[in-house]
KETISE-40995 format. One record per residue (C-alpha): residue in one letter; x, y, z. Coordinates in steps of 0.001 Angstrom, whole numbers, plus 500000, padded with zeros to 6 digits. Example, Ala and Ser with C-alpha at 12.3 -4.5 7.8 and 13.67 -1.06 7.14 Angstrom:
# residues 2
 type      x      y      z
    A 512300 495500 507800
    S 513670 498940 507140
***
This chain:
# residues 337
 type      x      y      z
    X 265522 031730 740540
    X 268161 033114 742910
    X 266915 034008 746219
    X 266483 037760 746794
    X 266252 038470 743429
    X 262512 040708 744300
    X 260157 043200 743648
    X 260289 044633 747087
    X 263227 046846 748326
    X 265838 044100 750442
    X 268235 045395 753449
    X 271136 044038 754049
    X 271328 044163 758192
    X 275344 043243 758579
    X 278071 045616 759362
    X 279684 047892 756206
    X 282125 045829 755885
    X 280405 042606 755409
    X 278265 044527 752704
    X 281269 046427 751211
    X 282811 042482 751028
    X 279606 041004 748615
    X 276190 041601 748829
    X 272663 040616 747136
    X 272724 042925 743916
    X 270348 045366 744237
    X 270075 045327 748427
    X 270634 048380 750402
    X 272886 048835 753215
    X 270641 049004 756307
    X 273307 047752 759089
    X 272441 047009 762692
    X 275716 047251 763966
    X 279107 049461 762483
    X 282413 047269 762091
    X 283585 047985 765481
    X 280278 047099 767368
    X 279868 044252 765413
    X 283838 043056 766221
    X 283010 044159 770236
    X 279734 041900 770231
    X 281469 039206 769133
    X 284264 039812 771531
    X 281444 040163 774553
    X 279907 036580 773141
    X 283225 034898 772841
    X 284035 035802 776652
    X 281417 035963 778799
    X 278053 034086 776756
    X 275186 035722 774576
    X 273152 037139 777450
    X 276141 039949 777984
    X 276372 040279 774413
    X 273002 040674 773978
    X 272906 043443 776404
    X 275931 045404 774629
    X 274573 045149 771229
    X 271409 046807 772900
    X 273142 049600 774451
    X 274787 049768 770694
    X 271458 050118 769004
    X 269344 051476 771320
    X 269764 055272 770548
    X 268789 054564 767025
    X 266113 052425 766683
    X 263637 055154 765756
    X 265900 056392 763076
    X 266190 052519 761735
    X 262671 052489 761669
    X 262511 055914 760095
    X 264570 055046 757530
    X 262501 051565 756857
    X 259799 053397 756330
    X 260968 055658 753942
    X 262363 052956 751908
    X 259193 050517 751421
    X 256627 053283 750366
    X 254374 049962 749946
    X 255099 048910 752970
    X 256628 045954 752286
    X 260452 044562 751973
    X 262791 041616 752590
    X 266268 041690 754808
    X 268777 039301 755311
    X 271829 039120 757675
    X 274834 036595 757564
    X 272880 033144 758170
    X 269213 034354 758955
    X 269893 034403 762484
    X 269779 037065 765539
    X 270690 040184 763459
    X 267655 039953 760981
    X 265367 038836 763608
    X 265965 041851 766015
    X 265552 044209 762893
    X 262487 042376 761634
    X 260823 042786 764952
    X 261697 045942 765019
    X 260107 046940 761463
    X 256725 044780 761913
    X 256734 046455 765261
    X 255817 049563 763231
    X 253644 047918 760607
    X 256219 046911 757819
    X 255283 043544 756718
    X 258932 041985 756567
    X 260229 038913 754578
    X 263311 037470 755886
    X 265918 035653 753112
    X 265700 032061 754848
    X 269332 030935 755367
    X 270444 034681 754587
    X 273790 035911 752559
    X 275501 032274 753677
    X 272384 030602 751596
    X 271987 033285 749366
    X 275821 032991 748188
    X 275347 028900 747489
    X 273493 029386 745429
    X 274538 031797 743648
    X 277845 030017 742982
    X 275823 026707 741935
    X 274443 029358 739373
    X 278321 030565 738240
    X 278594 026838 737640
    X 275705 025504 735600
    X 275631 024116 732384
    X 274584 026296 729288
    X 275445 026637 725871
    X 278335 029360 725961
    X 279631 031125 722529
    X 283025 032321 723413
    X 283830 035504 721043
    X 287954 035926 721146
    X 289588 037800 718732
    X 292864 040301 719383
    X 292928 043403 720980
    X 291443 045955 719478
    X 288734 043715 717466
    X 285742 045542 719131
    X 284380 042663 720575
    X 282377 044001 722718
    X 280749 046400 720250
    X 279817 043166 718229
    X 278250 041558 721549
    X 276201 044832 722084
    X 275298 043934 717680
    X 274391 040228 718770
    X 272588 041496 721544
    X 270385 044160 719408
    X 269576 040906 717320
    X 267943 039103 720090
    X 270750 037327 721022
    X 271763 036347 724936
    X 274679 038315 726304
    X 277009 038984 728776
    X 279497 041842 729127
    X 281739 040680 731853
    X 284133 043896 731115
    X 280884 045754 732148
    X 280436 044323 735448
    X 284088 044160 736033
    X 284561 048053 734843
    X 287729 046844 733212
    X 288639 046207 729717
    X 290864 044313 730355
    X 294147 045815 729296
    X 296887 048097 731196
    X 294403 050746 730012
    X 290999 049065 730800
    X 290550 051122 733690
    X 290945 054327 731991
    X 287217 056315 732303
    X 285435 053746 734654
    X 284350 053605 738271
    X 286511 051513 740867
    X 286269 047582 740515
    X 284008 045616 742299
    X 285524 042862 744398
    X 286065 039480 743125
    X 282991 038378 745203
    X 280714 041486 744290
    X 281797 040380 741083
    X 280327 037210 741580
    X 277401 038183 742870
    X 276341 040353 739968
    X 277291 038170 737194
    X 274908 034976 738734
    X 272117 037938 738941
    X 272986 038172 735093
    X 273471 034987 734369
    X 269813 033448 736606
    X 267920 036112 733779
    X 269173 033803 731119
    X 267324 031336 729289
    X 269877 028056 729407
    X 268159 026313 726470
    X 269502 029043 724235
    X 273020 030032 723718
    X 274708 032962 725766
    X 277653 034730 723882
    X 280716 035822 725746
    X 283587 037996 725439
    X 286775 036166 725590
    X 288920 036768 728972
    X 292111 035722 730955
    X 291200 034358 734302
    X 291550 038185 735566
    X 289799 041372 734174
    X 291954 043941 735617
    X 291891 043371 739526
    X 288841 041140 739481
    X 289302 037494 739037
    X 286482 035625 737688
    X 284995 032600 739732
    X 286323 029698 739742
    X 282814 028254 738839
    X 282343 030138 735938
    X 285924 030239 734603
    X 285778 026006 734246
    X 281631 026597 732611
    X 283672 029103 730308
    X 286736 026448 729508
    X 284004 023963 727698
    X 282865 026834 725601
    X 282830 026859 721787
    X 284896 029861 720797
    X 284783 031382 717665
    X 287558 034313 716738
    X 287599 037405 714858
    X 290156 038964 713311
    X 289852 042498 711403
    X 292067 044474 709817
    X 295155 045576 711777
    X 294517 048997 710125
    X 290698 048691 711311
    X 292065 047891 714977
    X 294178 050645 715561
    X 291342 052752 714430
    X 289279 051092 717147
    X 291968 051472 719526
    X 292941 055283 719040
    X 288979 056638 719021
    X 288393 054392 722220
    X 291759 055778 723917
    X 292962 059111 722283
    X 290103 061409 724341
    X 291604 060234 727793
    X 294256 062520 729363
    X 297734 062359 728170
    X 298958 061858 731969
    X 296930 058964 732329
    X 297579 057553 729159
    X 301764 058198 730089
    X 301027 056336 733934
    X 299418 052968 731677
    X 302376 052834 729161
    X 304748 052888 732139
    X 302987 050668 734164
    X 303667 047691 731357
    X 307334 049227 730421
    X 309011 046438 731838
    X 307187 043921 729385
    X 307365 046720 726953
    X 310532 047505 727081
    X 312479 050487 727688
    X 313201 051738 724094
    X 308911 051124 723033
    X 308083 052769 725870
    X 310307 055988 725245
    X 308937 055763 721793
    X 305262 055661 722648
    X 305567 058307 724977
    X 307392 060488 722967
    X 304571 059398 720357
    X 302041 060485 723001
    X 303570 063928 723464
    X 303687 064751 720052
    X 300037 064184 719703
    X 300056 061178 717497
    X 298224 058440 719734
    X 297846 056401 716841
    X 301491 056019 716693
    X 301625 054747 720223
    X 298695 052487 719662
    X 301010 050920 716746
    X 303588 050256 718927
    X 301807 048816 721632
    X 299445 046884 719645
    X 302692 044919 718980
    X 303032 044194 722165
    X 299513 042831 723303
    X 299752 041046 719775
    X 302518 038784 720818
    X 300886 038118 724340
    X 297948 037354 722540
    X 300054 034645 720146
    X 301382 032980 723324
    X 297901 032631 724508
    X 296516 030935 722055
    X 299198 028392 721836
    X 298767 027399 725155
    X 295082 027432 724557
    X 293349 024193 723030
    X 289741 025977 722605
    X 291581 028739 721098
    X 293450 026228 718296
    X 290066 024662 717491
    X 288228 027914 717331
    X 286528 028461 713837
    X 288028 031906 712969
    X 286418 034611 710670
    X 288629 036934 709283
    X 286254 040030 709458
    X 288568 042809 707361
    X 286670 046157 707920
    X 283669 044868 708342
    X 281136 046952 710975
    X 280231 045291 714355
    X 276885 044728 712754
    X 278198 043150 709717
    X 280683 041194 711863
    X 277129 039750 714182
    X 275311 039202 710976
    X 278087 036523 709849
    X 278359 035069 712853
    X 274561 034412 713609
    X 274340 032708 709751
    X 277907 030703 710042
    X 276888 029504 713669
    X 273051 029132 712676
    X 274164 027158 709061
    X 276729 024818 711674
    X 274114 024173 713965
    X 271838 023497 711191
    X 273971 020778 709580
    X 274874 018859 712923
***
């Protein structure tokens, strides 16, 4: 198991900006110093030794100690709770002392984030049996994971932690992206919950999910995947496509269409807009599924998984119809090897 992955609440004692950066899902921001102290007691250290910096991060912290303590109390009702700064060192010492001082018992994450972050890339990297599930936009892939999923089956919805779908328009409706190593960070979480004697099915993704790019780790455990591709109606798509998209505001429907009107083209883009202010959405959907189609071509050319891929040509069937076939044509191969 991952380190800090615990029962009792864990504080994360660096600056904002070290937390803001990547930080041990689940911990709460509890910093000893702001940005600028932090930045100044380095500064101190670098020119005149640790003694002088030692005394300037006091006269930093030393008006709020009770408050940190306050606080600590309030957020292990038990009693109890682990903290971690960058490598275990001075930062999560002075805190911990502080906090047993007023009868927290304290458990500090040996090694800290530094340690913490290994091995939570080793994690991003290990072998398991992956079940890539590809299939063109509009497919509802990810309504057939959340089917496989209902079924027993393992799961991981990297669009979910990336709040992206993926597209020009995968940010419509969702919270601001994580950063690439937050990212990280949540997905080994996911991923250490797993069972790696059974296989984990994926949604199929370029190398970036909107503004997130996915480790480096996981993106080569990914590339020795088995994928397996879907492929519905075009009519069924579109469907999919308009009842996900249509509800969102027609100004921020107009800002994604221009944002890809270079690749679009000028005339498409006039056309789906115009489309889009006559209140036919599906009519822009049309014209833009097009477009993602093509991309979508030139990726699986390129793509030697995606030319082996065993691909089931799923008409209008329902996600749930779509995970039932898959389970017995995956189950009936693994059967007969």
């Amino acid at each position: 198991m991952i380190p800090g992955i615990r029962t009792t609440p864990i504080l994360d004692v660096r600056s904002p900006g070290e937390y803001a950066q990547g930080h041990v899902p689940g911990a709460v921001s509890f910093p000893l110093f702001s940005d600028e102290e932090r930045a100044a007691v380095g500064l101190r250290y670098a020119k005149s030794g640790p003694r002088d910096a030692r005394l300037l991060g006091l006269r930093f912290v030393g008006p709020r100690l009770e408050e940190m303590a306050r606080r600590a109390i309030a957020l292990a009702p038990k009693g109890e709770l682990s903290l971690y700064c960058w490598r275990g060192g001075e930062r999560s010492a002075s805190v911990a002392w502080l906090l047993e001082g007023v009868g927290l018992k304290v458990d500090r994450l040996e090694g800290g984030y530094r340690a913490w972050r290994r091995l939570a890339l080793a994690e991003l990297g290990a072998e398991r049996e992956c079940v890539v599930l590809s299939g063109p936009t509009g497919s509802g892939k990810t309504k057939v994971l959340r089917a496989l999923r209902e079924r027993g089956e393992q799961t991981v919805d990297l669009e979910a932690l990336a709040n992206h779908r993926g597209s020009a328009f995968g940010g419509l409706g969702l919270p601001p992206q994580p950063t690439d190593e937050q990212f990280g960070n949540e997905l080994a979480v996911l991923l250490a919950g797993t069972d790696r004697k059974r296989r984990l099915w994926i949604e199929d993704e370029s190398r970036n999910i909107g503004r997130v790019t996915l480790p480096q780790e996981f993106w080569a455990a990914k590339s020795r995947a088995t994928v397996v591709r879907i492929e519905p109606d075009r009519d069924r798509r579109l469907r999919l496509l308009t009842e996900e998209y249509a509800a969102f505001p027609r100004e921020e429907l107009r800002a994604c269409f221009e944002r890809i009107s270079r690749r679009l083209g000028a005339v498409d883009t006039a056309r789906c807009l115009e489309a889009l202010d006559a209140g036919n959405p599906a009519l822009a959907a049309d014209r833009v599924l097009a477009y993602y189609d093509k991309g979508y071509r030139r990726s699986a050319e390129c793509n030697q998984a995606a030319k082996e891929a065993a691909v089931f040509r799923t008409g209008t069937k329902s996600p749930e119809e779509i995970a039932d076939l898959l389970l017995a044509e995956t189950d009936s191969h693994n059967k007969d090897g």
